[in-house]
N, C-alpha and C positions, 0 to 999 in steps of 0.2 A: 549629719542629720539635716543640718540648714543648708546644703546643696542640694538633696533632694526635694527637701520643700519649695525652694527657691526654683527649682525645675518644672515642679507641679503647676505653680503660680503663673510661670511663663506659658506651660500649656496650654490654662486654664484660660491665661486671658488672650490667645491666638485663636484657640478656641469659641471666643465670645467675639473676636473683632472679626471671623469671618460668618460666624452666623450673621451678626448685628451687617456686614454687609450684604450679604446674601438678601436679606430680610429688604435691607433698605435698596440696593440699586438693583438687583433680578426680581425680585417676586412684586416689589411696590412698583419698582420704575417710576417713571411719568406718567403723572395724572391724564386718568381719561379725558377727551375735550366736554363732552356733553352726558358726564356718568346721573347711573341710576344709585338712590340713595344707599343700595348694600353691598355695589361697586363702590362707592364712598367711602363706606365703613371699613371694608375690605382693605383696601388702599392705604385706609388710615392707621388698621393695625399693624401694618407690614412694614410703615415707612415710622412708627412708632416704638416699635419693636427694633428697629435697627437702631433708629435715631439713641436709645438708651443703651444697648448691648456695647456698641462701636466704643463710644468714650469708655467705657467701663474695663475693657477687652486692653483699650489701650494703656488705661490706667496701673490695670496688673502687670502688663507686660514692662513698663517700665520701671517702675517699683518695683517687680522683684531684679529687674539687670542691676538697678541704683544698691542694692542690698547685694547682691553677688559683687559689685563694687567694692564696698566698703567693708563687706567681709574680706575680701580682696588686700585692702589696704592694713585692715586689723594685725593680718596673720604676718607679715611682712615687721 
């Protein structure tokens, strides 16, 4: 049961580090030179949205390999 879970986790957060990239380096990219204020906003949700998603994505994916680890080391 804690392999599958532990698979999910990894999913879940591969899943979150390429949206949160997606988000942050394709749809946000680099700031317009001279934007209008809801190019702005725009901009600012996308590059906001990644900036939270990314660490979070990466957070799960390592946490759960650290726990497939040490169950690793348990069973043994």
């Amino acid at each position: 049961m804690k392999k599958k879970v532990t698979n999910y986790i990894i999913i879940i957060g591969i899943v979150l580090f390429v949206v949160g990239f997606y988000a942050m380096f394709i749809k946000a990219g680099l700031p317009y030179q001279d934007p209008t204020p809801e190019m702005t906003r725009r901009w600012m949700l996308y590059y906001n949205v990644g900036k939270a998603t990314m660490p979070i994505g990466i957070g799960l994916v390592l946490t759960s390999l650290i726990l497939k680890f040490l169950n690793c080391l348990n069973k043994k």
